[in-house]
DRENMI-96406 format. One line per field, with one value per residue: x, z, y of N, C-alpha, C in turn; residue number from 1. Coordinates in Angstrom, 1 decimal. Last residue first. Example, Ala and Ser with C-alpha at 12.3 -4.5 7.8 and 13.67 -1.06 7.14 Angstrom:
n.u 12.8,13.2
n.w 7.1,7.8
n.v -2.2,-5.7
ca.u 13.7,12.3
ca.w 7.1,7.8
ca.v -1.1,-4.5
c.u 12.9,13.2
c.w 7.9,7.8
c.v 0.0,-3.3
seq 2,1
This chain:
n.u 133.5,135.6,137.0,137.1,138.6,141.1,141.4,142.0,143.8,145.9,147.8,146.5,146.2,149.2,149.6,148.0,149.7,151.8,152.9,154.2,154.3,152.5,151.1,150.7,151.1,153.8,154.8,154.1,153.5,150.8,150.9,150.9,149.1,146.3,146.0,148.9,149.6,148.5,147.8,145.2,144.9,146.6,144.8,143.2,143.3,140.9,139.0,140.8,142.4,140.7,140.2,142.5,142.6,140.4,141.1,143.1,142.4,140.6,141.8,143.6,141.6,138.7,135.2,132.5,130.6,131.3,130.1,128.0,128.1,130.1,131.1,129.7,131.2,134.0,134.1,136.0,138.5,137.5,136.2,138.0,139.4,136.6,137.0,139.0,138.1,134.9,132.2,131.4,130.0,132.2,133.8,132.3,132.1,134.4,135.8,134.0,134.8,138.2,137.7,135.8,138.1,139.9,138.8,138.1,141.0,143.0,142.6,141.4,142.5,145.1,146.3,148.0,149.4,149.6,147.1,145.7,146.5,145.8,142.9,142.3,142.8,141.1,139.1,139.7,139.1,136.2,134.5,132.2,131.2,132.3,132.7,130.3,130.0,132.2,131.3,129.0,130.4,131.9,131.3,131.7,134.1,135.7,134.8,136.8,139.2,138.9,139.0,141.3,143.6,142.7,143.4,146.6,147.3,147.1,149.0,151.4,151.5,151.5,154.1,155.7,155.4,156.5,159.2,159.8,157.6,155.5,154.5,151.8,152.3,154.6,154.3,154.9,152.6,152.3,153.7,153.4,154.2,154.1,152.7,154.2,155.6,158.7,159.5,157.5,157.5,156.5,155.1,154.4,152.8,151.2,147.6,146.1,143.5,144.3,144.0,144.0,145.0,144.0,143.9,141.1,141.2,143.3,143.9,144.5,145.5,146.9,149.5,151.4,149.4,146.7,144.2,143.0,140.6,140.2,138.3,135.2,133.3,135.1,136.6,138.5,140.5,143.4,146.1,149.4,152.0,154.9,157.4,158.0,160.6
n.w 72.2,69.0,67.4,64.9,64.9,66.2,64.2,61.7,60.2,58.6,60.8,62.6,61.1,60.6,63.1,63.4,61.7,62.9,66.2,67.0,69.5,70.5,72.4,72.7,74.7,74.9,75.0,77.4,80.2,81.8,83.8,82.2,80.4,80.2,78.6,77.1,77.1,75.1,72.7,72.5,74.2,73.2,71.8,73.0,75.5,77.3,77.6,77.4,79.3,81.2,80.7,81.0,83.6,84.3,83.3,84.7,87.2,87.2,86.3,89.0,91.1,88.7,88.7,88.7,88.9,86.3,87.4,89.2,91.0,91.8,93.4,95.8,96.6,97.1,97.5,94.8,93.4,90.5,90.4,90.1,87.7,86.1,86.8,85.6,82.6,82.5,82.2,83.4,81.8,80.0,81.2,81.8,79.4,78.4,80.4,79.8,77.2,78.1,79.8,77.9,75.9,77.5,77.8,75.7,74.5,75.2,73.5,70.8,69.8,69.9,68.3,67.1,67.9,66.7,65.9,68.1,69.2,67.3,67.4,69.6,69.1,67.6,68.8,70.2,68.9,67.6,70.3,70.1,68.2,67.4,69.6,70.7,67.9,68.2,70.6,69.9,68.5,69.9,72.1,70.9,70.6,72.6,73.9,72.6,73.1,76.0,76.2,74.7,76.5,79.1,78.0,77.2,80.3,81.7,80.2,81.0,83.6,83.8,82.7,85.0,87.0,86.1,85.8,88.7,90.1,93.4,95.4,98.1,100.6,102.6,106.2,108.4,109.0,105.5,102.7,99.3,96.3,95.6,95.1,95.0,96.6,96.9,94.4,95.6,98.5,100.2,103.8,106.1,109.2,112.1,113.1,114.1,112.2,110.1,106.9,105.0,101.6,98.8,96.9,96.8,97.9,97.5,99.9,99.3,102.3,103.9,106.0,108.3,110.5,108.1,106.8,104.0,102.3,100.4,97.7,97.1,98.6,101.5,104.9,106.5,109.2,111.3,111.5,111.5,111.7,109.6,106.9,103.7,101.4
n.v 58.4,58.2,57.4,58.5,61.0,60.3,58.4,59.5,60.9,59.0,58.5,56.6,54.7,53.7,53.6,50.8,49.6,49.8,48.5,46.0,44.4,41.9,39.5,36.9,35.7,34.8,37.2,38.3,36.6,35.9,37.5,40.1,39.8,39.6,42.1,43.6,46.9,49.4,50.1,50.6,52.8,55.0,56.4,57.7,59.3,59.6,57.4,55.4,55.7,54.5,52.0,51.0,50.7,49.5,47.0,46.2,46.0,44.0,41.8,41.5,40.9,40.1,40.3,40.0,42.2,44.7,48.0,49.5,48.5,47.9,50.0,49.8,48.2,49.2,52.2,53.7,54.5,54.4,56.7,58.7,58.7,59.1,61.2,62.0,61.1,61.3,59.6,57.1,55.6,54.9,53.5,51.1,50.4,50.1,47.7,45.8,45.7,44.7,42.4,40.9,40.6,38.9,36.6,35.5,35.4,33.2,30.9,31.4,33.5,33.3,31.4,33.2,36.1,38.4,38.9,39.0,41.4,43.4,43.2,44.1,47.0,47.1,47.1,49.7,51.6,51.3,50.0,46.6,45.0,43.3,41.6,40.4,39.0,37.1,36.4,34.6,33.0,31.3,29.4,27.2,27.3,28.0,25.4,23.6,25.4,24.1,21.6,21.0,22.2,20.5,18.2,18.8,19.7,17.2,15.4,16.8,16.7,13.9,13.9,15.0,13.2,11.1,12.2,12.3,9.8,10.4,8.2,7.9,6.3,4.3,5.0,6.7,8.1,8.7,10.2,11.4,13.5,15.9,18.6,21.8,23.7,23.1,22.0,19.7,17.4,14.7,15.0,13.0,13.0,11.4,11.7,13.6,12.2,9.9,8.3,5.5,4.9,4.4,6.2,6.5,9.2,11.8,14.3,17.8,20.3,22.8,23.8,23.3,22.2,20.4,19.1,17.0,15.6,12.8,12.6,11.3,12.3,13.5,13.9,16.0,15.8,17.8,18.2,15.6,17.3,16.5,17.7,17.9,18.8
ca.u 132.3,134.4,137.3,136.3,137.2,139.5,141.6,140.6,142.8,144.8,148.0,146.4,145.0,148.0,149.9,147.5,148.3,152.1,151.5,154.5,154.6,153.0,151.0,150.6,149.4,152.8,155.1,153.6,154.0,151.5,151.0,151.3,150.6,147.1,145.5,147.4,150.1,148.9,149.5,145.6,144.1,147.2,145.7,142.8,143.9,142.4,139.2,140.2,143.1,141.3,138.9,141.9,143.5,140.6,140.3,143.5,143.0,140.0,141.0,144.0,142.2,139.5,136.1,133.2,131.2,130.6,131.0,128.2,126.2,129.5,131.8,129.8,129.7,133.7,133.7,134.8,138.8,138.6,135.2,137.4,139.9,137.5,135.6,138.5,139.1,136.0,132.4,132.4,129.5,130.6,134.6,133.4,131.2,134.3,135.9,134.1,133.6,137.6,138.1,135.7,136.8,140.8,139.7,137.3,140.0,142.7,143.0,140.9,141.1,144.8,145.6,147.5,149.4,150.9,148.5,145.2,146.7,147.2,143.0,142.2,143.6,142.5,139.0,139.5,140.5,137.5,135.0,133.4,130.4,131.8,134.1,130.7,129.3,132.3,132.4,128.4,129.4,132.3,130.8,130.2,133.2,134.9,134.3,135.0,138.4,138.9,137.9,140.5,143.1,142.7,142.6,145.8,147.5,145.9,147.8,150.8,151.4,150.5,153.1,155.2,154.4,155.2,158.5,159.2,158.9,155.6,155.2,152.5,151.0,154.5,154.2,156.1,153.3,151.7,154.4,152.5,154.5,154.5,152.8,153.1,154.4,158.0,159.8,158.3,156.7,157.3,154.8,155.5,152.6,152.7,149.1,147.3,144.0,143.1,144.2,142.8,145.2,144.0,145.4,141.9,140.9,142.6,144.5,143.6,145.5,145.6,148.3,151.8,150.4,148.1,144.8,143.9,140.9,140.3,139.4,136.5,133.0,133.7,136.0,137.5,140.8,142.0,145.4,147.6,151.0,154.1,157.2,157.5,159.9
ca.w 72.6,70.6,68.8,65.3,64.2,66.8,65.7,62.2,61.0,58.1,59.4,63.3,61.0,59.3,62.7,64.4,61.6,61.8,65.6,66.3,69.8,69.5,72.8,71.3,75.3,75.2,73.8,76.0,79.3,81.0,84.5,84.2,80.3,81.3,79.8,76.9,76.8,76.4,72.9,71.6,74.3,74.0,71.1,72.5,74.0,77.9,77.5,76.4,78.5,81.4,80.7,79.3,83.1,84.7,83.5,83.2,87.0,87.2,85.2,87.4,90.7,89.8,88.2,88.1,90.5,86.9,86.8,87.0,90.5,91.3,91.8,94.6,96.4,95.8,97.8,95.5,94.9,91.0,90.8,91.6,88.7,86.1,87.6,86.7,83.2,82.1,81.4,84.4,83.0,79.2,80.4,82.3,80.2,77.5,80.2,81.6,77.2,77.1,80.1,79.0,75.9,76.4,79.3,76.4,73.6,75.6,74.7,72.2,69.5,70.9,69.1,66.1,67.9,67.9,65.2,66.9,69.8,67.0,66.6,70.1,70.0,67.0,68.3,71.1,69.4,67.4,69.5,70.6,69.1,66.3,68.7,71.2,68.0,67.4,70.6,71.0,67.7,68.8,72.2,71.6,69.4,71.5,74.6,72.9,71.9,75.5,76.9,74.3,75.0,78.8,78.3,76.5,79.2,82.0,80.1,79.6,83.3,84.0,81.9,83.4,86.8,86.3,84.4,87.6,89.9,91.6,95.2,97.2,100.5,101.5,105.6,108.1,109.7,106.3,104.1,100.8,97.2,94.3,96.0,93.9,96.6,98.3,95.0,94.3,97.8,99.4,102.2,105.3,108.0,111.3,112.5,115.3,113.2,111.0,107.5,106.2,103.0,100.1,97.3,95.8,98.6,96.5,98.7,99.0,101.0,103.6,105.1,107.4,110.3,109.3,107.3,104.7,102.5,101.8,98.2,96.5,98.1,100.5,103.7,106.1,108.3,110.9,112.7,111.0,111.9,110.1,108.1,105.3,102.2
ca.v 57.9,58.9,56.7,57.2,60.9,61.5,58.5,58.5,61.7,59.1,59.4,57.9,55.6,54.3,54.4,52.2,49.5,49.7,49.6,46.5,45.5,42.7,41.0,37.6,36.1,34.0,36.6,38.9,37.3,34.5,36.2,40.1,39.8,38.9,41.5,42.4,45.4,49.0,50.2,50.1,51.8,54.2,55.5,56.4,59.4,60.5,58.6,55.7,56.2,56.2,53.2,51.1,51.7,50.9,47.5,46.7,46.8,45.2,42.4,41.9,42.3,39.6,41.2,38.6,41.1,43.5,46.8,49.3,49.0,46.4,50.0,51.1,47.8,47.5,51.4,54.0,55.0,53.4,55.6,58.8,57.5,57.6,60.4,62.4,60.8,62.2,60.6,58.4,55.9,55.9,55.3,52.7,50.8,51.0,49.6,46.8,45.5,45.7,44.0,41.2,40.9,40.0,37.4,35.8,36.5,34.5,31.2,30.1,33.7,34.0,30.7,32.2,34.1,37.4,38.3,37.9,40.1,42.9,43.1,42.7,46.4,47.1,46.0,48.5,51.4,51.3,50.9,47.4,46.3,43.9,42.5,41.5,40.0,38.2,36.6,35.7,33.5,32.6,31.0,27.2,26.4,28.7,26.5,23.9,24.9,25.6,22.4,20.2,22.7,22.4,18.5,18.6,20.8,18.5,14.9,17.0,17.7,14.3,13.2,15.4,15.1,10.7,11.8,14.0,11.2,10.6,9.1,7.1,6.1,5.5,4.3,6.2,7.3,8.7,9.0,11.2,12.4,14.8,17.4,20.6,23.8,23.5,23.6,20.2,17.9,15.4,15.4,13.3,12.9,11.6,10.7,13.0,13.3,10.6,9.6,6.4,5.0,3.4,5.2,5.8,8.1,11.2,13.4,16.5,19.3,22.2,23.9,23.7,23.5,20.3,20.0,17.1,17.0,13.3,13.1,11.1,10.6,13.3,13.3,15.8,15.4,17.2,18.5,16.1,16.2,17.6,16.6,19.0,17.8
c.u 130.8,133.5,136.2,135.8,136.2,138.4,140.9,140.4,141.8,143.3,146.9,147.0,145.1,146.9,149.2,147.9,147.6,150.4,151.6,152.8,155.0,153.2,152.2,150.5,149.5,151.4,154.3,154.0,153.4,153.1,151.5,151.3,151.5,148.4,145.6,146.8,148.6,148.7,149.7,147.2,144.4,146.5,146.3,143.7,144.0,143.0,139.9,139.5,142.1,141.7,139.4,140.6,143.4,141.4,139.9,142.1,143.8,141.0,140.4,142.9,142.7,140.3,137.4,134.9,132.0,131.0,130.8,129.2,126.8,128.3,130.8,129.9,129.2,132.4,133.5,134.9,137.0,138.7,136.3,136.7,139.0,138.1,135.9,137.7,139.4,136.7,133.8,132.5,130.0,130.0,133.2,132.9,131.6,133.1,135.7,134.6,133.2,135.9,137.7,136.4,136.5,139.2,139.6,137.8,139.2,142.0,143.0,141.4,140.7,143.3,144.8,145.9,148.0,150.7,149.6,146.3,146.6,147.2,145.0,143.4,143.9,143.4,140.4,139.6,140.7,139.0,135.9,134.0,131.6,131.2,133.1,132.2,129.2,131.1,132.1,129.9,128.8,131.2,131.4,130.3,131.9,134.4,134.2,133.8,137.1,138.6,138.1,139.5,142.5,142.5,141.7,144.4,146.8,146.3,146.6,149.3,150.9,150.4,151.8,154.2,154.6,154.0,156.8,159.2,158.3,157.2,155.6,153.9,151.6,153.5,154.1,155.8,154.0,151.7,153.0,153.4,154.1,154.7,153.3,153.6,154.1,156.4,158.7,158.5,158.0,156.7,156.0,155.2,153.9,152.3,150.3,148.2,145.1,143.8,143.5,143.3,144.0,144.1,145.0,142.9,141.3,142.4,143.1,144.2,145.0,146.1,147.3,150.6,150.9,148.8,145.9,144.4,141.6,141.3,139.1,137.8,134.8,134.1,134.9,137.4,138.9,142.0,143.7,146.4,150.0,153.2,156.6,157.2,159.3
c.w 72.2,70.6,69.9,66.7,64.8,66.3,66.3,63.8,61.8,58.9,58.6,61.7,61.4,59.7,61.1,64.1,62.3,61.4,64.1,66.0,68.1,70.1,71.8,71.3,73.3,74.7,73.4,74.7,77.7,80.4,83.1,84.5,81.5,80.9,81.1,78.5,77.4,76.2,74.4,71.8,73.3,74.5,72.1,71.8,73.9,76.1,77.0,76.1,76.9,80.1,80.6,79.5,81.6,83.7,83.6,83.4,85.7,87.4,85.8,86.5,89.4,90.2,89.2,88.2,89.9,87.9,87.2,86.3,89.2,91.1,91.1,93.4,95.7,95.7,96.7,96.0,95.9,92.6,91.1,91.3,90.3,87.4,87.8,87.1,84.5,82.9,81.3,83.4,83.6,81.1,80.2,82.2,81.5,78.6,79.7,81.3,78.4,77.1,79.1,79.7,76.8,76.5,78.6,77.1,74.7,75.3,75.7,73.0,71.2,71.4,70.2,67.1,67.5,67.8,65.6,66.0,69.1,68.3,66.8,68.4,70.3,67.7,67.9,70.1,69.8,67.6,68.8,69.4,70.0,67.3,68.1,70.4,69.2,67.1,69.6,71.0,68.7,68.0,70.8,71.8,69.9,71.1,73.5,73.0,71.9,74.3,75.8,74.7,74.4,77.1,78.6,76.9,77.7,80.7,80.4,79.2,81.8,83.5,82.5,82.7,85.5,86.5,84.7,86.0,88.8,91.3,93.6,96.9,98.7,101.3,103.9,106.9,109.4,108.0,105.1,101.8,99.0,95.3,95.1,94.6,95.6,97.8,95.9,94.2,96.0,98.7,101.4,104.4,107.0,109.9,111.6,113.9,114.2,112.0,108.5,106.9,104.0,101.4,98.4,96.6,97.9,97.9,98.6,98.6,100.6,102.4,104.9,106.2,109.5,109.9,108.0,105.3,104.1,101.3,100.3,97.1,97.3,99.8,102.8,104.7,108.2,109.5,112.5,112.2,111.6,110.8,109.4,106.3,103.5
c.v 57.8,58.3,57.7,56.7,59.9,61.6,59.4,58.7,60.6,60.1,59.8,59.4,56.4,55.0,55.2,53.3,50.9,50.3,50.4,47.2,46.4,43.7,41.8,38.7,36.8,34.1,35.5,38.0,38.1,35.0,35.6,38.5,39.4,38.3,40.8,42.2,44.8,47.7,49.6,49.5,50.7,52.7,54.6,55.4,57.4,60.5,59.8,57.0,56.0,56.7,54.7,52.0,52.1,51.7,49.3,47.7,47.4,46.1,44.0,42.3,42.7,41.0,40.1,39.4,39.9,42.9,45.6,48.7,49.2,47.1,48.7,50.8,48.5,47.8,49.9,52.1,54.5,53.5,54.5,57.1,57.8,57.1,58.8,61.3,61.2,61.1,61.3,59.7,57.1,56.2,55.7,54.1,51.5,51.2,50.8,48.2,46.6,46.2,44.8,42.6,41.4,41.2,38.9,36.7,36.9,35.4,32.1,30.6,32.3,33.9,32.0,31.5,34.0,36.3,38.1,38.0,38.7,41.7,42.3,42.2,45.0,46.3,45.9,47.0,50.0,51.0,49.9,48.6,47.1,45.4,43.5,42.7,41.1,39.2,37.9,37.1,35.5,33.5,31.9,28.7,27.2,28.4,27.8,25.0,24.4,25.8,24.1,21.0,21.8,22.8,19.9,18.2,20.1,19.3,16.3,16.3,17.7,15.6,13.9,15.1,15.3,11.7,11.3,13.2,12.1,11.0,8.9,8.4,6.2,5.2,5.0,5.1,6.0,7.8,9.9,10.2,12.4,13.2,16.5,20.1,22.8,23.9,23.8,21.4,18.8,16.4,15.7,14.1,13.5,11.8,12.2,12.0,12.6,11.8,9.8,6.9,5.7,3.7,4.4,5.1,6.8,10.0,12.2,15.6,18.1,21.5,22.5,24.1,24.2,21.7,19.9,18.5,16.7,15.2,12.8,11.5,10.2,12.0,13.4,14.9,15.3,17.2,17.7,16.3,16.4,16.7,17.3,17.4,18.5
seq 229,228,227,226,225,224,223,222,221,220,219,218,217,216,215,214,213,212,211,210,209,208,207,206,205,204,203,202,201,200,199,198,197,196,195,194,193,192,191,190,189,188,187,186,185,184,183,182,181,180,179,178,177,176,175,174,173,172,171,170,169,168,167,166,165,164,163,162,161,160,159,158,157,156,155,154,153,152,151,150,149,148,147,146,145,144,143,142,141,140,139,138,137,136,135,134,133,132,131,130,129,128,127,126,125,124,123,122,121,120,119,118,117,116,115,114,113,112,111,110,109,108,107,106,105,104,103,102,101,100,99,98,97,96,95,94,93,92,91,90,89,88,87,86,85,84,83,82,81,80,79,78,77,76,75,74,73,72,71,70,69,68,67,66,65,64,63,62,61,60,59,58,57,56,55,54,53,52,51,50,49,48,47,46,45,44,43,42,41,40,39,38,37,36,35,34,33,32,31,30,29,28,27,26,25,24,23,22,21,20,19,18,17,16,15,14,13,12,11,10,9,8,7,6,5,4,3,2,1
């Protein structure tokens, strides 16, 4: 619970945007109340960051229990996998003709995320892509593993003449490290964990740890044969 006062308060056609000492936050206009600068404000809140509840000098504006965040919680998570299944619907096409263009190493790579789960193709492929796509343009721009990591050390304005400006830290820091090592031994382009292991896990994102597949080719000579540039 923060108990705070309100330094200012902006309106649009739906939220008030609420400032205080403690931070910034919207609440819906809906519930009725008119927030102004100088009032008493309560916030319950849920391990000190999801709001689950408003006192606005001393009055409840409102308050959720945790069966009223669940539900909601399940109402955004079936909305999310309603949008995202769209969204492939509408890009697999563009999808599997960036897979089809990626090396070797790299498809394999998307390859064992597609058998961790079932879903990886909706939920994580785009994210998955994208690094992969930055790094092989990379690795063809810097030519060695050297250059690799000098252009990691160059100015952001530098690096956006051949990566893209959509980059967060995490994608630009798989990023990198799939460019080095595609250089450097391609196998590991294939062995290094998924993309956004760092926030969901691996068991989550279908990040296997079995190279059963990577082992057949590396027995078979392919690996140096396929994986150049």
């Amino acid at each position: 619970m923060i108990e705070t006062i309100i330094k200012e308060v902006e309106t649009d056609d739906e939220y008030y945007t609420i400032s205080t000492d403690s931070g910034t936050f919207s609440l819906l206009r809906s519930y009725g109340a008119e927030p102004k600068e100088g009032d008493s404000i309560i916030i319950h809140t849920v391990n000190g960051s999801k709001v689950r509840g408003v006192d606005i000098n001393g009055k409840r504006i409102f308050y959720k229990t945790d069966e009223d965040l669940e539900s909601e919680r399940k109402k955004w998570l079936d909305k999310e996998k309603e949008r995202k299944e769209k969204e492939f619907e509408k890009n697999k096409e563009k999808m599997d003709k960036e897979f089809k263009n990626l090396p070797l190493c790299f498809q394999l790579r998307i390859r064992r995320f597609r058998r961790g789960n079932e879903r990886f193709r909706i939920e994580f492929e785009p994210y998955e892509l994208f690094v992969c796509n930055e790094a092989v343009k990379i690795a063809k721009h810097c030519e060695t593993t050297a250059k690799v990591q000098e252009f990691g050390k160059l100015k952001p304005e530098e690096q956006f003449k051949v990566a893209s400006r959509e980059h967060s830290g995490n994608t630009f820091g798989i990023t990198m490290s799939l460019a080095y090592w595609y250089l450097k031994n391609p196998e590991f382009v294939v062995k290094l964990h998924g993309a956004l292991t760092p926030l969901v896990g691996c068991e989550e994102y279908g990040c296997i740890h079995d190279f059963e597949e990577l082992q057949y080719l590396v027995s078979r000579r392919l690996l140096t044969e396929k994986f150049k540039i």
